[in-house]
N, C-alpha and C positions, 0 to 999 in steps of 0.2 A: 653135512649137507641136509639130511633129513630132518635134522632138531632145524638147523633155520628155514626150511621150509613149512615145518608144525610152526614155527613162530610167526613169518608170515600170514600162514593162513587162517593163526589165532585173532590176527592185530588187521588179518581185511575188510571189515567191514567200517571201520570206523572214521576212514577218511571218507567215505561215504557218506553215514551219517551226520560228518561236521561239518560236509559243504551240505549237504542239505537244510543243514539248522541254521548254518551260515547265508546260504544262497537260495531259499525257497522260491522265489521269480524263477530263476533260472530252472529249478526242477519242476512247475507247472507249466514253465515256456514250453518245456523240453518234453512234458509230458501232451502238451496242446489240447485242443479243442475237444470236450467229452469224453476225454480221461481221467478216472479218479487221480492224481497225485498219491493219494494216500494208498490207496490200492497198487497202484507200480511202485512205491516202495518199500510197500508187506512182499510183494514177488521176489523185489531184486533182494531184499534184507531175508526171505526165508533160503535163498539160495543160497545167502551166504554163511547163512547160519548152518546150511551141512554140508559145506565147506568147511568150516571152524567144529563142525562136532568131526568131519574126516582129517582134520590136521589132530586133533586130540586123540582119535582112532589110533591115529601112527602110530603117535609116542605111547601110547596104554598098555599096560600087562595087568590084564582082567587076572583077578581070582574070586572062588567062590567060597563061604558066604563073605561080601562086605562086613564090616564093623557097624555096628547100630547106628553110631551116630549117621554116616551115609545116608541110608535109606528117610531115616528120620529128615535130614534138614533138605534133601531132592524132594521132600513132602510139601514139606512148609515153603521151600521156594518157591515150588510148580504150586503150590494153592493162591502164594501172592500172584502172580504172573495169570494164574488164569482170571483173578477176582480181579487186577484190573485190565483185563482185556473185557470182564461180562461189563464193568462200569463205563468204559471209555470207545469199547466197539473197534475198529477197526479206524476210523477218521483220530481217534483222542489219543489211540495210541501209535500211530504212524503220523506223527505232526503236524495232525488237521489245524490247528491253532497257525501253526506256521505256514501253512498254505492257504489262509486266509477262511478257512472254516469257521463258521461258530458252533463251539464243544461246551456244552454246560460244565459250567462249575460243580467238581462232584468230592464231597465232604463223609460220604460212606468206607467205613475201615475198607482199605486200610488208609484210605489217605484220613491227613489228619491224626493220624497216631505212626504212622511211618514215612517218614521222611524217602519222598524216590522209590517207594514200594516196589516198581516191576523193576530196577535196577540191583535193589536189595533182594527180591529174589531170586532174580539170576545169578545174583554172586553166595548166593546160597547153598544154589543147587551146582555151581563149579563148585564149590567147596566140600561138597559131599564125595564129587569123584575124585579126590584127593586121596584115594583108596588104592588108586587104578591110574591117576592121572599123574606124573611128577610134576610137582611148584610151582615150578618156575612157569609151566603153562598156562597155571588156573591162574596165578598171578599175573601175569599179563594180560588175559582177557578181564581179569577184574579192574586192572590198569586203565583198559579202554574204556570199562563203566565209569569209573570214577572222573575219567577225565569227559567224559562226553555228561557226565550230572552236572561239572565245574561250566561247561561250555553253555547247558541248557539253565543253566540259576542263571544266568546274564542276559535273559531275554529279551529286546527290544520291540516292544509292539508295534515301534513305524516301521520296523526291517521286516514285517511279515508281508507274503506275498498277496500280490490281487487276484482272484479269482478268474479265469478267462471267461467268456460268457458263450 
């Protein structure tokens, strides 16, 4: 019961993000009149994110020290992850684009030399606690990245939402 509840609440947040990326009207409708969108769903996605780091809590058995590679590749993940939140802010990277924002076009590493940068580092930095974490968990939450990059390469520009005014 416990492993399917770490799995659940590895695999929460993504039915979220797909109706989001799916249904942007509806999550501006839903957010109304002089609320950021992108801002309520940096909220609702940071809660779910510890959510998903307390469902990997459960299942983990820390030891100390980790193995090198660990620390090394939670380095390089969390550096792509912070380098495109400095480029894209908080609108670019909570799917301003999709809530009818205009987000500059941004070509500074990593993009442009990394395909999906902040998804590539987050499957990173699970891959580091692979120490501590069993498999089957990092691999699922990477499951949700890969399937949610499949979902965002198919972008339609008319399916983006209108802004309320």
């Amino acid at each position: 019961m416990a492993a399917a509840a770490a799995a659940v609440g590895v695999l929460l947040p993504f039915p979220f993000y797909y109706a989001l990326w799916t249904h942007p009207q509806r999550w501006v409708d839903l957010c109304g009149r002089g609320a950021d969108p992108c801002r309520r769903m940096a909220q609702v996605s940071h809660a779910f994110k510890a959510l998903q780091l307390l469902a990997l809590a459960s299942v983990a058995s820390f030891s100390w020290p980790p193995p090198l590679y660990c620390p090394v590749l939670l380095a390089v993940g969390q550096y792509l992850n912070f380098k495109v939140y400095q480029l894209l802010g908080e609108s670019g990277t909570y799917y301003g684009v999709r809530f009818g924002k205009k987000i500059p076009w941004v070509t500074e590493f990593p993009f442009g030399y990394i395909k999906d940068p902040q998804y590539v580092g987050s499957m990173l930095s699970l891959v580091a606690l692979l120490c501590w974490v069993p498999l089957q968990y990092v691999l699922l939450w990477c499951l949700g990245y890969v399937f949610m990059m499949w979902v965002e390469h198919k972008e339609d520009p008319a399916t983006r939402a209108k802004p309320l005014s």
